[in-house]
N, C-alpha and C positions, 0 to 999 in steps of 0.2 A: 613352427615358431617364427614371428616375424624377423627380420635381420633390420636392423638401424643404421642409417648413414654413419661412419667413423669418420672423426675429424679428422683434416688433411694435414691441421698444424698441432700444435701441441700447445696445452692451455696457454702456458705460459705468453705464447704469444698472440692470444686473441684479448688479452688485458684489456689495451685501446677501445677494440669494438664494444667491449662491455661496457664500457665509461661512452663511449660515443652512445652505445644504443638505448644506456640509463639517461644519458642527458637529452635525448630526443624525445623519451617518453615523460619526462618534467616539462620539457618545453609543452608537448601535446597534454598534457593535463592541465598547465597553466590557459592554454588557450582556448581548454574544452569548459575550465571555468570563465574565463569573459567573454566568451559563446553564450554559456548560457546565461550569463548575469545580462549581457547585450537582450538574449529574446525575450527575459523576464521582463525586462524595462519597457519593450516594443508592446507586450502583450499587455503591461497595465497602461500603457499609455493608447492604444488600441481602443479599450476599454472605456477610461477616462475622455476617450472621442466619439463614444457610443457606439462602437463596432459591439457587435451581439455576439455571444459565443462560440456559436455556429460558426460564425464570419471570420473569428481571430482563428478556429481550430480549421477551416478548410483552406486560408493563407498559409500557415507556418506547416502544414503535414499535420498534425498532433491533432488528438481524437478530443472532444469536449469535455473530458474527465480530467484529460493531462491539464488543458486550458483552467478549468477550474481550481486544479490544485495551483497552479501557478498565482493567480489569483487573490486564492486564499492566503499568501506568505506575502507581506509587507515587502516591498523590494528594499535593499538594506542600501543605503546612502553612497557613494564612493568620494573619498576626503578629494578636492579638489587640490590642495596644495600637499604635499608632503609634511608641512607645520600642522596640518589640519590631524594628522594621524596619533591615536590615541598613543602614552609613553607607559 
């Protein structure tokens, strides 16, 4: 049966790193969403420049299928002002 590392501290005091390691992993989700809002925009505008699919999927890494679903979804607007955001 395998044995598992036993923590050195006691829950109680590893609180902090929980909240530090949950807010590290919102920060990386918020940035993995305007990652890809960013490539979405590069690739319709790629496109709108007459780059060929071929050409947009062998710049970013991504295979000709990913590029096409990308594509195929309207890129969604970003409000320029904060007044701009729906109430």
């Amino acid at each position: 049966m395998p044995s598992f590392p036993t923590p050195a501290a006691s829950p109680a005091d590893d609180t902090g790193a929980l909240e530090a390691a949950a807010a590290a992993v919102d920060a990386a989700q918020e940035a993995l969403q305007t990652a890809r809002r960013d490539l979405s925009a590069a690739i319709h505008a790629a496109r709108r420049a007459g780059r060929s699919v071929r050409h947009i999927a062998a710049r970013t890494g991504l295979d000709p299928f990913m590029v096409r679903n990308i594509l195929a979804v309207t890129p969604a607007r970003t409000p320029e002002r904060s007044s701009d955001l729906p109430r």
